[in-house]
N, CA, C and O atoms as a MOPAC input file, in Angstrom:
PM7 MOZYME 1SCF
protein

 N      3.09900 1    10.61800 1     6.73400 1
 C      4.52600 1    10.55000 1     6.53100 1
 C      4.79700 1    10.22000 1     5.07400 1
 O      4.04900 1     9.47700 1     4.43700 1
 N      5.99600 1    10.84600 1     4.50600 1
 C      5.73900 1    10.55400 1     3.08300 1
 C      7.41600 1     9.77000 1     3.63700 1
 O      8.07600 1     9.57800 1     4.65800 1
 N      7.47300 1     9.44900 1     1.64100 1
 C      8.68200 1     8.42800 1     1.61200 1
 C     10.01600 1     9.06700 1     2.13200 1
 O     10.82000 1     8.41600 1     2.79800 1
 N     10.21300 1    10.45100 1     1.77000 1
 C     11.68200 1    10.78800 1     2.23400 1
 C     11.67900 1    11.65000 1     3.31700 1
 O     12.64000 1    12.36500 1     3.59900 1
 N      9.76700 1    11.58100 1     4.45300 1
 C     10.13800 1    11.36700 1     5.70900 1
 C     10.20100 1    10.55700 1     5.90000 1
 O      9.87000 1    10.53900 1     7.08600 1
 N     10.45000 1     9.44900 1     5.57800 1
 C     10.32700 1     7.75800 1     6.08000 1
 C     12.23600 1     7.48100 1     5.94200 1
 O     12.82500 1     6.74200 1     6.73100 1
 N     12.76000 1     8.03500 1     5.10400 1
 C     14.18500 1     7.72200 1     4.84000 1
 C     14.47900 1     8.45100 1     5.55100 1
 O     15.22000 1     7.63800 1     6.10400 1
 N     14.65700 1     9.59600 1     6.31000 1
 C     15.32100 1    10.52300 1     6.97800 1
 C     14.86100 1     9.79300 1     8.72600 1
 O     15.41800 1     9.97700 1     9.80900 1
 N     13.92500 1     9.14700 1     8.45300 1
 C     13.53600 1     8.81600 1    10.21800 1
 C     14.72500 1     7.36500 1    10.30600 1
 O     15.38600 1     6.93000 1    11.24900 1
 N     14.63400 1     7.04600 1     9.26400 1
 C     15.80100 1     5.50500 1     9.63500 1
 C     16.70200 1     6.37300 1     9.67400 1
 O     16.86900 1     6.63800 1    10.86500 1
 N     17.36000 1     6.95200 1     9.06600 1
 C     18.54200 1     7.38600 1     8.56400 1
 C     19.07900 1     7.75800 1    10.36700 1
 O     20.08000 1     7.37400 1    10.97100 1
 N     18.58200 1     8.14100 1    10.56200 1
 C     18.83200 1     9.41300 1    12.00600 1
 C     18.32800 1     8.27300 1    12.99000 1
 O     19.19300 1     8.18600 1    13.86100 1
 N     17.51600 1     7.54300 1    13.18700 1
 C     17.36600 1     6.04100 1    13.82400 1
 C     18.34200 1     4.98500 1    13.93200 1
 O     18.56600 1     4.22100 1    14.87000 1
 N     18.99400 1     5.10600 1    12.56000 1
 C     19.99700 1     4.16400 1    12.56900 1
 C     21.20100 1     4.82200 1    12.29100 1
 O     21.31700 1     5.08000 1    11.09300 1
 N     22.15400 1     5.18700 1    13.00700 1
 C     23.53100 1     6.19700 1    12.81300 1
 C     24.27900 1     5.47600 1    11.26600 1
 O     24.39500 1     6.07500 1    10.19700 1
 N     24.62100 1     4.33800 1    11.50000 1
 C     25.29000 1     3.32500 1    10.77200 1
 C     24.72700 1     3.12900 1     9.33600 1
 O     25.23500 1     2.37900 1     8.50300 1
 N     23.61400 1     3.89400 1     9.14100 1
 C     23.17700 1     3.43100 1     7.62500 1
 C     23.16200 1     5.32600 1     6.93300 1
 O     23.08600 1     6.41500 1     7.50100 1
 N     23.25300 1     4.99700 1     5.79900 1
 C     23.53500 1     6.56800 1     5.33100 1
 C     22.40700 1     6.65600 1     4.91100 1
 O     21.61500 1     5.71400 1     4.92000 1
 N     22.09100 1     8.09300 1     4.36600 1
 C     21.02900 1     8.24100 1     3.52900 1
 C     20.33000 1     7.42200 1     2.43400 1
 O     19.25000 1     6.89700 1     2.16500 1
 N     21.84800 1     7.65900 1     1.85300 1
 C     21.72700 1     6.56300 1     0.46600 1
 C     21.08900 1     5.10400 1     0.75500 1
 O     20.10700 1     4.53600 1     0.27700 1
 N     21.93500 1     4.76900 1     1.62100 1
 C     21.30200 1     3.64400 1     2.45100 1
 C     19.60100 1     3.03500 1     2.42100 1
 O     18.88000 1     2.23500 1     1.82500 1
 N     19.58300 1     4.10500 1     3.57900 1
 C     18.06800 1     3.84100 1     3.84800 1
 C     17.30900 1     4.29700 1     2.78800 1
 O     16.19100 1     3.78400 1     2.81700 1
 N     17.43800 1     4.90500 1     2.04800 1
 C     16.72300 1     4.66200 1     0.68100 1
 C     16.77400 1     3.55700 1    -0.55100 1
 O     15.97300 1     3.22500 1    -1.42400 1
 N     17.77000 1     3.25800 1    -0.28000 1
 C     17.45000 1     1.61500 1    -0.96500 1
 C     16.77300 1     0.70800 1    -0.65400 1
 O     16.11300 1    -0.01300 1    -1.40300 1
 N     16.93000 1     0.62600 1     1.16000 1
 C     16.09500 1    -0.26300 1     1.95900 1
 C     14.61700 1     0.14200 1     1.77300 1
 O     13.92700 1    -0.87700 1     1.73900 1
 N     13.95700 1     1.15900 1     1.65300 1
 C     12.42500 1     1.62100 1     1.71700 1
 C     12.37000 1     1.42100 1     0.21600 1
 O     11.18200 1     1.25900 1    -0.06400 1
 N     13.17800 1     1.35300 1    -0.96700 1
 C     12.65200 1     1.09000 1    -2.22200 1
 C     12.53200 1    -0.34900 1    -2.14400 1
 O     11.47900 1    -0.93000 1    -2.40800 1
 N     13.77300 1    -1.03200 1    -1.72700 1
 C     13.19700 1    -2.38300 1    -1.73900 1
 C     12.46200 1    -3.27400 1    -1.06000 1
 O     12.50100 1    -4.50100 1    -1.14700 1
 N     11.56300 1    -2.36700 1    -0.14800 1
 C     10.74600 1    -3.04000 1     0.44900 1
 C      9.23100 1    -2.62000 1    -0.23800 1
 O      8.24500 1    -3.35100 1    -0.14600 1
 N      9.23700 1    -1.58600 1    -0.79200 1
 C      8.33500 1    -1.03900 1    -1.38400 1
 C      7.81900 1    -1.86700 1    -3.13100 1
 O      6.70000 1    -2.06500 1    -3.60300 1
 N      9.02600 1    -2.13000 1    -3.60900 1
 C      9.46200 1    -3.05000 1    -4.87600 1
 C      9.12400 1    -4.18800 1    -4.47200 1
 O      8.82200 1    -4.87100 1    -5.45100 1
 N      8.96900 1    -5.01800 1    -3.06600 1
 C      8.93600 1    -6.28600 1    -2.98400 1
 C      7.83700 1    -6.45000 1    -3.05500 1
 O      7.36700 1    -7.24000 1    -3.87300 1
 N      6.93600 1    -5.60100 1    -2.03500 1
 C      5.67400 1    -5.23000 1    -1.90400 1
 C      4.61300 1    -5.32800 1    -3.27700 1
 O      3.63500 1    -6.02300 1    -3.55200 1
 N      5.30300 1    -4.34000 1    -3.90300 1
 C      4.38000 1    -4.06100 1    -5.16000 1
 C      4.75700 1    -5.12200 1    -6.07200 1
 O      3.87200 1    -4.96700 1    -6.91300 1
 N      5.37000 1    -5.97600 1    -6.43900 1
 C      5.88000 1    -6.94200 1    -6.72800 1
 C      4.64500 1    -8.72900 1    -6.42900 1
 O      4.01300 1    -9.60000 1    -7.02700 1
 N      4.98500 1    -8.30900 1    -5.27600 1
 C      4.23900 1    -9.87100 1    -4.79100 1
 C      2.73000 1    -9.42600 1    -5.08900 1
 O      2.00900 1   -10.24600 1    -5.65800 1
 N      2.32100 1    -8.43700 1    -4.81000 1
 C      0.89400 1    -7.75100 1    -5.16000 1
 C      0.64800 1    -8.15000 1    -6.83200 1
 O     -0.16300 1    -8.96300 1    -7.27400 1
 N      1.21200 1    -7.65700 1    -7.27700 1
 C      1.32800 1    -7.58000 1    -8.87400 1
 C      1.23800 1    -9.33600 1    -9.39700 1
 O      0.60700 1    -9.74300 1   -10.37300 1
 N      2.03500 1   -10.15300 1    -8.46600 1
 C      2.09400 1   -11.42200 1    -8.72800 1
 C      0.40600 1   -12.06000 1    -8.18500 1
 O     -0.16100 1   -13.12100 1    -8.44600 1
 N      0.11700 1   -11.24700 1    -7.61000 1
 C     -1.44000 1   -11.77700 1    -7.36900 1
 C     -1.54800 1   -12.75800 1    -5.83600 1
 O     -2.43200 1   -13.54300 1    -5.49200 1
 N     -0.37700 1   -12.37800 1    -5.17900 1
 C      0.07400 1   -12.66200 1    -3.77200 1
 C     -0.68800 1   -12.36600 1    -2.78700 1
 O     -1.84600 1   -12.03400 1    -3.03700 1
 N     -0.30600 1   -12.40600 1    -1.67600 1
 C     -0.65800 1   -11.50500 1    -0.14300 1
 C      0.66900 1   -11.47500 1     0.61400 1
 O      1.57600 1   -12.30600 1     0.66700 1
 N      0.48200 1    -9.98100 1     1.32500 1
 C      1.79800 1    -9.76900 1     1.80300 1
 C      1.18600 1    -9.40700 1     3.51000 1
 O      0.22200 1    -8.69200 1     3.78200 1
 N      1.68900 1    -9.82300 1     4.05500 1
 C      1.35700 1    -9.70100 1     5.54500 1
 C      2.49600 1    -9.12300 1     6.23000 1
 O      3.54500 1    -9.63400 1     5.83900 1
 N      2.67300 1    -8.10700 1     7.24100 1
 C      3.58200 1    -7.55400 1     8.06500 1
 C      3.04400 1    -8.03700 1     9.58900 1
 O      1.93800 1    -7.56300 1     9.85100 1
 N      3.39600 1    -8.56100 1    10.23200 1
 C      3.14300 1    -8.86800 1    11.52800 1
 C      3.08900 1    -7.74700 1    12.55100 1
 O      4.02900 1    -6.95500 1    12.47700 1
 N      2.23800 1    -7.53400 1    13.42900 1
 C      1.65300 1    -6.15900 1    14.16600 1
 C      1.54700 1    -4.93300 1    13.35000 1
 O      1.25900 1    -3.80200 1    13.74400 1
 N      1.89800 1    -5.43600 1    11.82400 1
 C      1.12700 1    -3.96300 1    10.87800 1
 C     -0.06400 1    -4.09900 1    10.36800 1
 O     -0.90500 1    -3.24600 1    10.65300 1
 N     -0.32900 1    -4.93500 1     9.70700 1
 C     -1.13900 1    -5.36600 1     8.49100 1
 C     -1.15300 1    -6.28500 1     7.28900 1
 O     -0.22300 1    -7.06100 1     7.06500 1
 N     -2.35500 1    -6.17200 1     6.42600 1
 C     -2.04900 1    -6.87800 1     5.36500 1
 C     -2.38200 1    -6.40400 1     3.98600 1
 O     -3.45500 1    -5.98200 1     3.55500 1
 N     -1.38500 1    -6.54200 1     3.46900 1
 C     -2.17600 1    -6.32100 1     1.74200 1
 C     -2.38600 1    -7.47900 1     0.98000 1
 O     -1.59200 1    -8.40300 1     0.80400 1
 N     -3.72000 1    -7.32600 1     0.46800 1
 C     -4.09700 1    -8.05100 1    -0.56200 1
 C     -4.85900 1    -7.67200 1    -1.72500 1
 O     -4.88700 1    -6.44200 1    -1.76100 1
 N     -5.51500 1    -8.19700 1    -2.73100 1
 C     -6.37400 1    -7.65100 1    -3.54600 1
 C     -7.65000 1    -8.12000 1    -3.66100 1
 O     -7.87500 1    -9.32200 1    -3.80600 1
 N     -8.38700 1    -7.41100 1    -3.62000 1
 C     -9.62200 1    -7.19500 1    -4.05000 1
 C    -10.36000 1    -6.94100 1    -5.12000 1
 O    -10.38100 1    -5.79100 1    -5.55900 1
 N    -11.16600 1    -8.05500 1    -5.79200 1
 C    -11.59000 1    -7.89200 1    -7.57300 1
 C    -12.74500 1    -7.04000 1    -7.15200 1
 O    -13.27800 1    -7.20200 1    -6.05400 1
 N    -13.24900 1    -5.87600 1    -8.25400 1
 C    -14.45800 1    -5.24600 1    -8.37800 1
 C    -14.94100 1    -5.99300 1    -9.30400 1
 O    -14.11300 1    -6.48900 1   -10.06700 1
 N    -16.43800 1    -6.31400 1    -9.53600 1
 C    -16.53800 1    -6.77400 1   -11.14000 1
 C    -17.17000 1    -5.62400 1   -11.26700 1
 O    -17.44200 1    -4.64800 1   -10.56600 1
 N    -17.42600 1    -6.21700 1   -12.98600 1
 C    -17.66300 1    -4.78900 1   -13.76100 1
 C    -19.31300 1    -4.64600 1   -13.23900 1
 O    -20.03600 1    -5.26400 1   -12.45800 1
 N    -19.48500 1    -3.22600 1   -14.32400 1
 C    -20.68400 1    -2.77000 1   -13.50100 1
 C    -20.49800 1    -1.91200 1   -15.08400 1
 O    -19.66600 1    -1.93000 1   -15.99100 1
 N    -22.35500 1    -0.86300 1   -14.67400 1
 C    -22.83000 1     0.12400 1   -15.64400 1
 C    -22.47400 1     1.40600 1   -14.61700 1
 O    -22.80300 1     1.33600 1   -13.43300 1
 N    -21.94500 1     2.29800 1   -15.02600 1
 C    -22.03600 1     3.36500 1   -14.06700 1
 C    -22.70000 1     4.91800 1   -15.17900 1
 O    -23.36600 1     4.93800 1   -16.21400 1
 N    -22.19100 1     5.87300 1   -14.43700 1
 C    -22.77900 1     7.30400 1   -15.23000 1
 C    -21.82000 1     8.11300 1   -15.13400 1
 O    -20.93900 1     8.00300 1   -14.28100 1
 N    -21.88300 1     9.16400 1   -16.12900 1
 C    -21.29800 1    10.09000 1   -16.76600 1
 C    -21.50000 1    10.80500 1   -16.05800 1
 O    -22.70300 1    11.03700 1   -16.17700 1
 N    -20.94900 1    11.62600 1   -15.00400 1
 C    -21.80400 1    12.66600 1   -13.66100 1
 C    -22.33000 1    13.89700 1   -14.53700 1
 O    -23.28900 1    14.59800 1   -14.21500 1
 N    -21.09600 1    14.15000 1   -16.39200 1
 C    -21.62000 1    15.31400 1   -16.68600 1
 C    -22.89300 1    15.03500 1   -17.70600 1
 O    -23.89100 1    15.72600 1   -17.50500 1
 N    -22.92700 1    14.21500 1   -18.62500 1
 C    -23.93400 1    13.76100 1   -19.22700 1
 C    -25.01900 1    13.20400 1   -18.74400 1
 O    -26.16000 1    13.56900 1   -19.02800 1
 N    -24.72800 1    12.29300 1   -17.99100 1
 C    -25.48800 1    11.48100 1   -17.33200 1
 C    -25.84500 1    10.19400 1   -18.30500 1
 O    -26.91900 1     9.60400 1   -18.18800 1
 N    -25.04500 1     9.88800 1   -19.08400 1
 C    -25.16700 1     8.48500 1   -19.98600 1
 C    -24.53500 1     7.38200 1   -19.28500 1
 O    -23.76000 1     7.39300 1   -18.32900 1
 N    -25.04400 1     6.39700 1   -19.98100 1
 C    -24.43400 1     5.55600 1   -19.54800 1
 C    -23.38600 1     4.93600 1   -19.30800 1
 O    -23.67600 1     5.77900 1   -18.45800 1
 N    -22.33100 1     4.27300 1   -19.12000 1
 C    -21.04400 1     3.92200 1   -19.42400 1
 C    -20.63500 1     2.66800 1   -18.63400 1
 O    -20.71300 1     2.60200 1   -17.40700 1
 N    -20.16100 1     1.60800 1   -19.48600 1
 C    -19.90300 1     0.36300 1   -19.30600 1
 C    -18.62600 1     0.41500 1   -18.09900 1
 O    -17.81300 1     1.18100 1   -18.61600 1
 N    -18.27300 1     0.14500 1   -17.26700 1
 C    -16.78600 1     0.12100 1   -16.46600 1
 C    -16.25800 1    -1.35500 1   -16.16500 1
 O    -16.87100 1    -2.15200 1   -15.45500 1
 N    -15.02900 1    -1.61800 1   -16.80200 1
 C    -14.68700 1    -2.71500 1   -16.64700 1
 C    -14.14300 1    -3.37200 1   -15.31400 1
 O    -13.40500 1    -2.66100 1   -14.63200 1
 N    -14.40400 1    -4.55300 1   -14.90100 1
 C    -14.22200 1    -5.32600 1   -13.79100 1
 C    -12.03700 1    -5.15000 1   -13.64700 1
 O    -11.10600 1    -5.36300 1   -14.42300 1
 N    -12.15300 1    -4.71700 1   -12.37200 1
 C    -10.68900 1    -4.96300 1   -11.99200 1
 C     -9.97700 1    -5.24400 1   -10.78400 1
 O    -10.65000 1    -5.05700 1    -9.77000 1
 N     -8.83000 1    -5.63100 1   -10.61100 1
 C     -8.12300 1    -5.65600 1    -9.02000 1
 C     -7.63400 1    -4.52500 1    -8.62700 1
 O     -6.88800 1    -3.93200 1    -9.40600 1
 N     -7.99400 1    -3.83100 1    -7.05700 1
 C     -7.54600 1    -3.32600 1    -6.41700 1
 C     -6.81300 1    -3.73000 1    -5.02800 1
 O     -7.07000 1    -4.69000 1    -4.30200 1
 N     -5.82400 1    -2.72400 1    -4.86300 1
 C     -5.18900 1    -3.50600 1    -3.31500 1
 C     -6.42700 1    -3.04200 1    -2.00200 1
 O     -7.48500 1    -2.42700 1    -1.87000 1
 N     -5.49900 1    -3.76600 1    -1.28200 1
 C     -6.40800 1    -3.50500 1    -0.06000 1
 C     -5.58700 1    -3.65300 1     1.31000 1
 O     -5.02900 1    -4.69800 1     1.64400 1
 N     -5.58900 1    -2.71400 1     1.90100 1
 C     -5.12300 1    -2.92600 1     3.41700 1
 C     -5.94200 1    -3.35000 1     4.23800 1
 O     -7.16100 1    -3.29000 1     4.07700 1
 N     -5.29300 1    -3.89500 1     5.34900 1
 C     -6.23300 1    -4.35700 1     6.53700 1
 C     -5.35500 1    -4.27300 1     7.98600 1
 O     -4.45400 1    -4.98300 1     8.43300 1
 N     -5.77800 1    -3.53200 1     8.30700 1
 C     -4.36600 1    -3.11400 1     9.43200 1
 C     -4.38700 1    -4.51300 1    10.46300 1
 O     -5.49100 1    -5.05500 1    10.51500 1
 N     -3.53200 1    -5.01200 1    11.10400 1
 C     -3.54700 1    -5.76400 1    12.06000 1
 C     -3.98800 1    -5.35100 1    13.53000 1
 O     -4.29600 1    -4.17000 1    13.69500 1
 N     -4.03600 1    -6.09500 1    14.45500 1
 C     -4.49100 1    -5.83800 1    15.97300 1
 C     -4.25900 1    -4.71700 1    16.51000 1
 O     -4.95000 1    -3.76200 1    16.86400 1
 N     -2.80100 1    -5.06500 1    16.52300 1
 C     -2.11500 1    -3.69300 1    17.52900 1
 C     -1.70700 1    -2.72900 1    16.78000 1
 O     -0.81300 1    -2.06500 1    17.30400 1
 N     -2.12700 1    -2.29700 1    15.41500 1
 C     -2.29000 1    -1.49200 1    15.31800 1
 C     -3.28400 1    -0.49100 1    15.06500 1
 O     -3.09000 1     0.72500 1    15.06400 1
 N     -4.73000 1    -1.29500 1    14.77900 1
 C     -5.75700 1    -0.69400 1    15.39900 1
 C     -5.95300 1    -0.24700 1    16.76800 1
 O     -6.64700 1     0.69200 1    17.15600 1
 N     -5.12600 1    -1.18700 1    17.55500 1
 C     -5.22100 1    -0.83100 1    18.82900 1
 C     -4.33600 1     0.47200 1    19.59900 1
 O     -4.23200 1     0.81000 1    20.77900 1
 N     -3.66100 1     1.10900 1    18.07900 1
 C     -2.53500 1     2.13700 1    18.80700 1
 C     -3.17900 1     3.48900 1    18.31800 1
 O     -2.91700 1     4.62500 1    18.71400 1
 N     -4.29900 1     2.99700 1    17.13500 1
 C     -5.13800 1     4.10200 1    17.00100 1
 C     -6.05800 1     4.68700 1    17.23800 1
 O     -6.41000 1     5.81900 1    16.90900 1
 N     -6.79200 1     3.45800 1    18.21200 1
 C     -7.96100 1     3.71600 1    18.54700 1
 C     -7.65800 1     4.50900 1    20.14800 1
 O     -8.42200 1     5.08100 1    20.92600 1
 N     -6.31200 1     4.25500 1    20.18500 1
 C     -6.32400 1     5.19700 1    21.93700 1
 C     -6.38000 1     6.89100 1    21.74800 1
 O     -6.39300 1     7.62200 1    22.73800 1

């Protein structure tokens, strides 16, 4: 599902909110999201999941076309972790 199927499913879900609407609501939940992440947070949704981050440290890796060497610097990535029931709605 992308974002403006995600606005068109509230939109038509919820009579009372307009388009415009529900696209503010999915930016600002999306903004809050990336936000508290960025702050170095954890964001938890209850029966969804969780995001948090995850440090790589650095490492030597390779050039796939050269094959030299190359230093790669240590960084944070996010990370999902789906919650219960919703592993449990995928695994049926």
């Amino acid at each position: 599902m992308t974002r403006s199927e995600l606005v068109s499913t509230l939109a038509q879900r919820f009579p009372q909110l307009s388009i415009q609407d529900a696209d503010i609501s999915v930016k600002e939940i999306i903004s809050a999201v990336t936000e508290t992440l960025a702050n170095g947070d954890r964001v938890e949704i209850r029966g969804f999941g969780s995001f948090s981050l995850n440090y790589r440290p650095p490492r030597i890796g390779r050039n796939p076309k050269t094959g030299e060497k190359v230093s790669v610097p240590g960084k944070w990535s996010p990370h999902f972790k789906p919650g219960k029931e919703l592993r449990d709605l995928v695994d049926r």
